[in-house]
N, C-alpha and C positions, 0 to 999 in steps of 0.2 A: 504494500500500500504506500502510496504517497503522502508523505508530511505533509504539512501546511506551512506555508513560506510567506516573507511579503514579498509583492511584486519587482522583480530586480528592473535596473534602469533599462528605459530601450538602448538595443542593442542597432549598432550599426551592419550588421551579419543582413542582407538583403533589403538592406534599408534604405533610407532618401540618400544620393549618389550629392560627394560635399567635393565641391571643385579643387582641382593639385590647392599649393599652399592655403588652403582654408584652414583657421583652429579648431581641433575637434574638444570638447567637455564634455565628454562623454567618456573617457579613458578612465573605468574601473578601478585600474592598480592605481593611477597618477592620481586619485579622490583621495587616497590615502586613509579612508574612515566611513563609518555608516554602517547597519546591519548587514549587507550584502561582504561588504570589503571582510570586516572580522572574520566573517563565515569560511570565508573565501582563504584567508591566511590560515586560520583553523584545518581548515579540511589538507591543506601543503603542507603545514607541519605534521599533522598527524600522519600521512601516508608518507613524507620523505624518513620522518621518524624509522614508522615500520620498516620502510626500506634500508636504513642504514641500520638496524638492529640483525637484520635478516641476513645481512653481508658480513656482520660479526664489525661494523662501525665502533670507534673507541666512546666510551662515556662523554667525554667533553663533545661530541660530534651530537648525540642523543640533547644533552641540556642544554646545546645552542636550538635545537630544533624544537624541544620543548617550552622555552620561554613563552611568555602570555601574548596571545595574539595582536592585543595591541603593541608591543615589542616588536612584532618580527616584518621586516620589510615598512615599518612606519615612516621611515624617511627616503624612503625613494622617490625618485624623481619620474616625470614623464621621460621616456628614452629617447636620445637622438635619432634623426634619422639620417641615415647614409642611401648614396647613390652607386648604384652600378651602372659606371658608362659601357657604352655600346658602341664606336663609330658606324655601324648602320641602324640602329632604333634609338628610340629613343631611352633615355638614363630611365631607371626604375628606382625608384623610393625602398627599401629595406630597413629593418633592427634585425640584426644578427648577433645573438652572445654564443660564445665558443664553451665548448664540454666536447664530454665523451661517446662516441659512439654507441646504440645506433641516434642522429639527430632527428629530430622533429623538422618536420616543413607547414606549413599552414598558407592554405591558397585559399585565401575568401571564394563569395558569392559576388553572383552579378548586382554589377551598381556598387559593390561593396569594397572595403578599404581593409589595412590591416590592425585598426584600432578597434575593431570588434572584441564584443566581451571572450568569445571562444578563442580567439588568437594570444589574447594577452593574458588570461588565466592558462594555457596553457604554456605559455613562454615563463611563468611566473614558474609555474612547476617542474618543467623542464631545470631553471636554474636552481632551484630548491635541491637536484636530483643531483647538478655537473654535468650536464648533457647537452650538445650544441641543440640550439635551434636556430630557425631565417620566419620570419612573417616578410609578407611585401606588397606591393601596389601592383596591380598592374596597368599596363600603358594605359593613359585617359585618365586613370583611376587615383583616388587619392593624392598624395605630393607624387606619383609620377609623371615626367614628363608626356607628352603626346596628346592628341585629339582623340577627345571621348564616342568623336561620332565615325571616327575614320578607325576604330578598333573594330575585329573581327575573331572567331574565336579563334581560327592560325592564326593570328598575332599574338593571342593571348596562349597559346599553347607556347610558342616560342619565348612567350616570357617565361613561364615555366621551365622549360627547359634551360633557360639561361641562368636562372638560377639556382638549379641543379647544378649544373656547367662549374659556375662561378664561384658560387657562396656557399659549396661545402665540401666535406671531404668525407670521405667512407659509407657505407651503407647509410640511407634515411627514410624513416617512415613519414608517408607524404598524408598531410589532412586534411581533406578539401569539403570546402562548404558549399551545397546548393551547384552551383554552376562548378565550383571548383572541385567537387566529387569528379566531374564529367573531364575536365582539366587532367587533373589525378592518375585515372586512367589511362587519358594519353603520355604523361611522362611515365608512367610503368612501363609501359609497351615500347617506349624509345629508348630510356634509358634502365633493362633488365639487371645491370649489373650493379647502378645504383641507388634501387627501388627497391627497400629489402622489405616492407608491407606498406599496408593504405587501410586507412580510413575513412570510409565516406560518411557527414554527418546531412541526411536530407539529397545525397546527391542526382544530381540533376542531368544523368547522361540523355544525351538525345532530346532531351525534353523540349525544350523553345521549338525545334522543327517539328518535333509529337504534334504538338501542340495547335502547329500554325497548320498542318496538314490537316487536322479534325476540324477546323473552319471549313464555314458552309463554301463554294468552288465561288460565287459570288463574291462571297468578301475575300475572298484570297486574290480574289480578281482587282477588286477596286482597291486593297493594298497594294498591289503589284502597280497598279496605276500612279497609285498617288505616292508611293516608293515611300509609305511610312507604316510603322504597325504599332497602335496604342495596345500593348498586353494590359491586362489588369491586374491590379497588386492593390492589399494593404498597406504596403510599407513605404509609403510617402506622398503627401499630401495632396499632388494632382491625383492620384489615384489609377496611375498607369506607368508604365514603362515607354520608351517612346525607343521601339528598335527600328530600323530601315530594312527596307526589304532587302538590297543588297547584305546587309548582315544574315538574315536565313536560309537567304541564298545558297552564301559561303559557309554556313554554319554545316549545313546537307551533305559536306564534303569531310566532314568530321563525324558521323555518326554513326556508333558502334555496337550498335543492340539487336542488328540482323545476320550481324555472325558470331562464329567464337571469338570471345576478345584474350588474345595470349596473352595472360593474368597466369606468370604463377606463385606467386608469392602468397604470403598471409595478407585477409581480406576482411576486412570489418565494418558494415554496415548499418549505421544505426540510422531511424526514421522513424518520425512520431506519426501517429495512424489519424491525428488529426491536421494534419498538414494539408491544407489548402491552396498549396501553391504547387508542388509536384506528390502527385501520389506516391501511397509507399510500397506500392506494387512495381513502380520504376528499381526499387534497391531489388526486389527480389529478379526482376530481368536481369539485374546484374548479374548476382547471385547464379542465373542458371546460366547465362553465357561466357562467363568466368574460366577458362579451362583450369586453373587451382581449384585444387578438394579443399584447401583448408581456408574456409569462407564460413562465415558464421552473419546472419542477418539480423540486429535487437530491433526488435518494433517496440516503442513506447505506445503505449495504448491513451495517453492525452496528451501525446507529443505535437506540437506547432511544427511551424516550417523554421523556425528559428534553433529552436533545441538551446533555448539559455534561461530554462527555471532551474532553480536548484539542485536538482536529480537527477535534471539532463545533463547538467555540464559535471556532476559526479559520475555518472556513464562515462562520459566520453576521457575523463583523466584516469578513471580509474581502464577503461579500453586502450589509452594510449602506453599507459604503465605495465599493463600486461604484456602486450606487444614488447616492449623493452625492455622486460625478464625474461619471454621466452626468445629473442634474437642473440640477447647475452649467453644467454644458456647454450644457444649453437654455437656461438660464437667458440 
């Protein structure tokens, strides 16, 4: 059963899309305070805890992790952000802290940045552990450089990949949210040697073209006309998405759920069954098109499309933390 929680802050994970150098107040860790934030340290120390007891961690390791919530991480700051140039794309916006392998990657949702509460709690816990992780913008997106309207999902796969490429070393479990599930995927498939598992929370393979292909032939028609497609969304205040047709166009050429997708790593799927923005019968297409056996699907049974009430986002560390017991253990 589900506790009862207060409402955490909205989340930027699918949200209203905030122009490159825009300030975001919405950054979770950078509030530094409030019932959400406590909770939030509480549940890092107590799981890096266990974990450093479980490795045989010395005592002073354990009562630094134990001190009182309000203690721990209280004076951090909002993190910098750094650029990776490209002389053919444009520079991408990054926070990268250095650990141990295997590293964490976090590729937002469409419209979305990497100041999302799911990014930055999970970068919190990663350092809690000594484990590299990268969040990052992609082109158009957040402080990245580029035009939001000249992105495409090959551009944004390519950012992916570049990031992989650039911003780490050795095996990383890649976690992508919403559109960056479907992202995710594509860096598995390209780069198999340094994709050691994935997480999709909500992902969104194929979807946007699903989607626009179940339009009446009519209005697929007078989009194509008018070269714009208002999707519909909760999560920002005109109450639409505003994609070009040329985006689903090119998107059609990325779409991987009518064959087997060579997946074969560890695969972990989580999707709330109240998700209103991609069903959660999309994780399970994954699931069967996947050629890896070791694929596991969570459905939350009042799970949104967001996945950031309090037991959602304990799933998903407590899912990313598994994953990187049992890769250590191959290791």
């Amino acid at each position: 059963m589900l506790s009862s929680a207060p409402a955490l802050p909205r989340n930027d994970e699918g949200g209203t899309f905030t122009p490159r150098g825009a300030v975001r107040g919405r950054d979770m860790a950078a509030a530094g305070g409030g019932v959400w934030a406590l909770w939030w340290r509480g549940l890092i120390c107590g799981r890096a805890a266990a974990r450093c007891a479980e490795s045989g961690a010395g005592r002073a390791s354990l009562l630094l992790l134990r001190r009182p919530p309000g203690q721990l991480l209280a004076c951090r700051q909002k993190a910098s952000v750094s650029f990776l140039s490209r002389p053919d794309r444009p520079n991408l916006a990054y926070n990268k802290i250095k650990g141990k392998n295997p590293g964490v990657v976090f590729l937002p949702g469409l419209n979305s940045n990497m100041n999302g509460q799911k990014a930055v709690a999970l970068q919190d816990f990663c350092k809690s552990l000594g484990h590299a992780f990268v969040r990052f913008d992609y082109t158009g997106c957040g402080s990245s450089d580029g035009n939001l309207q000249e992105c495409t999902v090959g551009k944004w796969r390519k950012d992916v990949l570049s990031v992989l490429d650039e911003l780490t070393d050795g095996p990383q479990i890649l976690v992508g949210s919403s559109l960056g599930g479907w992202l995710m995927l594509h860096a598995a498939i390209a780069r198999p040697e340094k994709v050691a598992a994935v997480v999709g929370v909500a992902a969104a393979a194929d979807y946007l073209v699903t989607t626009f292909k179940q339009l009446p032939l009519e209005v697929q028609k007078e989009i194509e006309e008018k070269g714009e497609w208002k999707l519909p969304t909760k999560h920002n205040e005109e109450g639409f998405y505003c994609l070009s047709y040329e985006f689903i166009k090119e998107a059609e050429n990325h779409c991987l759920l009518s064959n087997p997708i060579p997946i074969t790593c560890p695969i972990k799927l989580i999707h709330g069954m109240k998700d209103e923005d991609v069903p959660w019968q999309v994780s399970m297409k994954i699931a069967d098109r996947v050629v890896s056996t070791d694929v596991d699907v969570i459905l939350r049974k009042v799970g949104q499309h967001r996945m950031n009430e309090k037991d959602d986002m304990k799933l998903l560390v407590y899912t990313v933390d598994d994953l990187i017991d049992k890769l250590t253990t191959l290791a």
